[in-house]
C-alpha positions in Angstrom: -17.4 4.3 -4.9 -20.9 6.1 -5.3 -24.7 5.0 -5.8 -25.9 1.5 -5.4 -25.8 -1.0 -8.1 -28.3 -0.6 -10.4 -31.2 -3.3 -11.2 -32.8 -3.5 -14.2 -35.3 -6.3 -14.4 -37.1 -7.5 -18.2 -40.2 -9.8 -18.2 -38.6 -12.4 -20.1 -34.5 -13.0 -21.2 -35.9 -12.3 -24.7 -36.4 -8.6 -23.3 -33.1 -8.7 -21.1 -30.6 -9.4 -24.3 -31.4 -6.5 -26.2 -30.3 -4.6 -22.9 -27.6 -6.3 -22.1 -26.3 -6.3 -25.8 -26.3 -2.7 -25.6 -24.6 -2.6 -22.5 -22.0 -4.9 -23.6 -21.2 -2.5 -26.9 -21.2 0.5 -24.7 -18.5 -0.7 -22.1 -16.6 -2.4 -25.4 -16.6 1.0 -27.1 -15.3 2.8 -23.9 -12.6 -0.2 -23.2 -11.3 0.6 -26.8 -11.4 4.2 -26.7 -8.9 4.0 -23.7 -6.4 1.4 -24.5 -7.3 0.1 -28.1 -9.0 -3.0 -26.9 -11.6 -4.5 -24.5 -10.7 -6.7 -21.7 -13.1 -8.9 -20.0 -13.7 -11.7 -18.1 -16.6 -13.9 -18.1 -17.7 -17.0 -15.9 -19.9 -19.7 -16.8 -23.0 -21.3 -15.6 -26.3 -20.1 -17.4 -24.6 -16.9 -18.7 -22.3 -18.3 -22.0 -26.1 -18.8 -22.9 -27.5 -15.4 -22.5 -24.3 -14.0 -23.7 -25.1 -15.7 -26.8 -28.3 -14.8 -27.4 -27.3 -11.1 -26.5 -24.4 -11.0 -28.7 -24.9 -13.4 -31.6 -27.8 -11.9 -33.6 -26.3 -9.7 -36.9 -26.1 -5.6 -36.0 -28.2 -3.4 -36.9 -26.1 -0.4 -37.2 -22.5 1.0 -36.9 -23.2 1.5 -33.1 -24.3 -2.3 -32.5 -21.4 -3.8 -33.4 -20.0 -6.2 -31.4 -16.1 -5.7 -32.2 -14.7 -9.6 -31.7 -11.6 -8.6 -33.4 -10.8 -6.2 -30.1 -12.0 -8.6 -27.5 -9.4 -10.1 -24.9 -11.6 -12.3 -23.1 -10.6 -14.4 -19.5 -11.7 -16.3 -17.4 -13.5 -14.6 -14.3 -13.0 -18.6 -12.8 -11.9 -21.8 -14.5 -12.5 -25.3 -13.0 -9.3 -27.9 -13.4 -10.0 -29.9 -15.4 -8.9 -30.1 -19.4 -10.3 -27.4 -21.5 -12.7 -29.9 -23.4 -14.0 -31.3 -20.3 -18.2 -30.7 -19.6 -16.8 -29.0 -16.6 -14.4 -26.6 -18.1 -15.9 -22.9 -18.3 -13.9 -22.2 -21.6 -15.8 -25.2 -23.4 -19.3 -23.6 -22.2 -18.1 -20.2 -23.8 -16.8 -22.3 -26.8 -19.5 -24.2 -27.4 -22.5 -21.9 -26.6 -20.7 -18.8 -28.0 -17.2 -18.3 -29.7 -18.1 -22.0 -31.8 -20.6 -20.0 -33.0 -19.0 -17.2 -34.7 -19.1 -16.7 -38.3 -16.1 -18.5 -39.5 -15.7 -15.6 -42.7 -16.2 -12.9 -39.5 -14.2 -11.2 -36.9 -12.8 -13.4 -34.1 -11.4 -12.8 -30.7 -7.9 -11.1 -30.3 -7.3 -13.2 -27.4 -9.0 -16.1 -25.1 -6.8 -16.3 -22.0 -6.9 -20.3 -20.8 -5.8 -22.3 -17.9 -2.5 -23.9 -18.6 -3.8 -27.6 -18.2 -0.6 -29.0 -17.9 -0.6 -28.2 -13.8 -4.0 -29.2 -13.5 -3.1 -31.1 -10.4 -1.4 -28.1 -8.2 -4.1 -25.6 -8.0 -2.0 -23.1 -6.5 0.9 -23.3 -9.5 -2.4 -23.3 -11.7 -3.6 -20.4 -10.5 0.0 -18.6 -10.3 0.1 -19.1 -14.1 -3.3 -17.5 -14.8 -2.6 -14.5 -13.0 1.0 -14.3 -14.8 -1.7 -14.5 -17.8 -3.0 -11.3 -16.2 0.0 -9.5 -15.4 1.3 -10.2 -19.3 -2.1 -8.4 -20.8 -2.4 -5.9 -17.8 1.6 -4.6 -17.4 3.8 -5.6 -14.9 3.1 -6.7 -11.1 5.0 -3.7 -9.9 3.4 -1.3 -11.9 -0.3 -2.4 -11.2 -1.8 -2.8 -8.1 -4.1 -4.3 -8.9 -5.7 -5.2 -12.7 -8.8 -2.9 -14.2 -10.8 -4.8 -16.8 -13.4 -3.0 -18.5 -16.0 -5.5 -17.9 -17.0 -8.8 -15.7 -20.0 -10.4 -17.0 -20.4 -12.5 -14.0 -23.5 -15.5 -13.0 -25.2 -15.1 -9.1 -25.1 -19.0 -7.9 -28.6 -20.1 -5.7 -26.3 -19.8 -2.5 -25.1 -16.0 -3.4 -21.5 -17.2 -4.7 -20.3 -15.3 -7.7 -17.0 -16.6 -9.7 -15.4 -19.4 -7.4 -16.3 -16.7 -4.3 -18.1 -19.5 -2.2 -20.2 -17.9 1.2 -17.7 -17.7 4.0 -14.8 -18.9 2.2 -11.0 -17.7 3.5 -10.6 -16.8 0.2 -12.8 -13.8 0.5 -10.0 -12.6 2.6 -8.0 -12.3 -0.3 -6.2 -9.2 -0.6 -3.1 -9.2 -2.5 -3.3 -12.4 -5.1 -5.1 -11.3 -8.7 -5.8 -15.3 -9.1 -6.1 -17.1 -5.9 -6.9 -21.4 -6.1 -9.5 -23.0 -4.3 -9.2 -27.1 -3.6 -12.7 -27.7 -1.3 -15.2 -26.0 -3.5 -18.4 -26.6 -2.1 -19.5 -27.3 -5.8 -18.0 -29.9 -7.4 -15.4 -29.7 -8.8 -13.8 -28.8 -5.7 -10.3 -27.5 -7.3 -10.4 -24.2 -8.8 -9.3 -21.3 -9.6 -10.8 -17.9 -9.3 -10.8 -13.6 -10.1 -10.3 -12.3 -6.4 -12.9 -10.5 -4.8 -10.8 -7.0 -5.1 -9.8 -8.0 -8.6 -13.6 -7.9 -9.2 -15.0 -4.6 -7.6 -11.6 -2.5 -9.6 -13.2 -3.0 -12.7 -14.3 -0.1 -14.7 -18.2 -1.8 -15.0 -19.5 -5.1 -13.4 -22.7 -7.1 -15.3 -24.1 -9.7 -13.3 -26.8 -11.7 -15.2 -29.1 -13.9 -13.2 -32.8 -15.5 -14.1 -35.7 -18.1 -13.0 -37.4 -17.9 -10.0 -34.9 -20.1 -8.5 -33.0 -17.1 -7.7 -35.5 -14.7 -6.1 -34.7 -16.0 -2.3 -31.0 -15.6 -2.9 -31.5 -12.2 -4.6 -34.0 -10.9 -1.9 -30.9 -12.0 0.6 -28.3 -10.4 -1.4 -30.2 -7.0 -2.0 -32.2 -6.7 1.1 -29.8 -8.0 3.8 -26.3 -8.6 2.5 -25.2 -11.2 4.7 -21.9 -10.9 3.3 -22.7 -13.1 0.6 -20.1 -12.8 -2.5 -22.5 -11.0 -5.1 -23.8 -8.6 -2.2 -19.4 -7.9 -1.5 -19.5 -7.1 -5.3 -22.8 -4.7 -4.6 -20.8 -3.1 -1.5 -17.7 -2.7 -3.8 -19.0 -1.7 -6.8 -21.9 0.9 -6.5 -23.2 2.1 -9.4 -20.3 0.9 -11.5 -22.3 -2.7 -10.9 -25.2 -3.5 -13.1 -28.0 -6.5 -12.7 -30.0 -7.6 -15.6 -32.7 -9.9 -14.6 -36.0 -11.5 -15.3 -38.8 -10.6 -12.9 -39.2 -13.9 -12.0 -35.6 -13.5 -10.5 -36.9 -10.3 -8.5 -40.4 -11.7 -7.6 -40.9 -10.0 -4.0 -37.8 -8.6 -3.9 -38.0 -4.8 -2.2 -35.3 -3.1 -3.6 -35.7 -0.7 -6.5 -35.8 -1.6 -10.1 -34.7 1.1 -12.6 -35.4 1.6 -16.3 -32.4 0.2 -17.9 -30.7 3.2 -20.0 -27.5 3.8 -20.6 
């Protein structure tokens, strides 16, 4: 691991998509150039919505294309509940993003889901996904671990990121790619969630976090650590970890901003 993850902060998210667009295409272009497609995993909260807005708007050249045909998108944490269910992470992607898709156009080559008929064991649940994983990413024996080219990840107000709550056991997690959670201290409490070394293998980590809501948990998670989830990811990650905010996000925050470039 080198560096420190890298913050770039935009007045508005009208200034942050363009960026994070850009960044998306770049770490798309290199996931394709190694294995032929581009494997990532996104979670849910505000970012389906910024995602949209980053990704939706027609390209402008050859180079800002994004290539839906190559995406194999999962799930970086999936609540259980059916896959049409206000809760479910899939329907925010669905309905803020892939629903929006031209239907003529390019669509994804995969989009990895739950297997909602074991909804009630979250531990069988969260065995499947990862056997989801372990189909896409080659076997369990030859991995040690899975390396997706991108997270596009949220930062919750209490520093959790994915289902990785504050002082969970499941931080702890060392050798499950998928590990469940039942007492989420967000409703709803059974989950299932990307494990925190799952998360800091990846080739590139986004995180994507805005409003001034966030800028006491982001002066926590940049300035002290605390052990929070998103400052683990920091820790883990380096510089291969990227944070595109809105200053309102960063208001008094210390640490230092950088011009976003690629």
């Amino acid at each position: 691991m080198g560096g420190q993850a890298n913050l770039y902060s935009f007045p508005a998210v009208d200034a942050l998509a363009p960026a994070l667009r850009a960044y998306v295409i770049h770490c798309q272009e290199a996931g394709i150039a190694r294995h032929g497609v581009f494997k990532v995993a996104v979670s849910g909260g505000s970012l389906p919505k910024t995602l949209a807005q980053a990704l939706l708007p027609p390209a402008t050249s050859e180079a800002d294309t994004v290539r839906w045909d190559k995406w194999e998108i999962f799930f970086a944490d999936e609540r259980a509940v059916p896959l049409d269910h206000p809760d479910s992470n899939y329907a925010l992607l669905r309905k803020e993003l892939l629903d929006k898709l031209p239907a003529d156009g390019p669509q994804p080559a995969a989009v990895h889901t739950i297997d909602v008929s074991v909804l009630d064991d979250a531990q069988e649940l969260a065995d499947r996904y990862e056997q989801e994983l372990v189909k896409s990413f080659a076997g369990r024996d030859s991995v040690r671990l899975p390396i997706f080219d991108l997270l596009l990840l949220g930062c919750g107000p209490d520093g959790h990121t994915c289902s990785l709550f504050p002082g969970h056991e499941i931080l702890r997690e060392t050798s499950a790619w998928v590990a469940p959670i039942e007492d989420s201290p967000k409703p709803p409490p059974r989950r299932v969630t990307l494990t925190l070394p799952v998360v800091t293998h990846a080739v590139k980590v986004a995180f994507v976090a805005t409003g001034g809501g966030k800028k006491d948990v982001m002066k926590e998670i940049f300035e002290e650590g605390n052990g929070l989830p998103c400052a683990l990811v920091n820790e883990g990650c380096g510089d291969r970890c990227s944070w595109f905010v809105d200053n309102a996000a960063v208001e008094g925050v210390t640490y230092p901003r950088r011009p976003f470039s690629l």
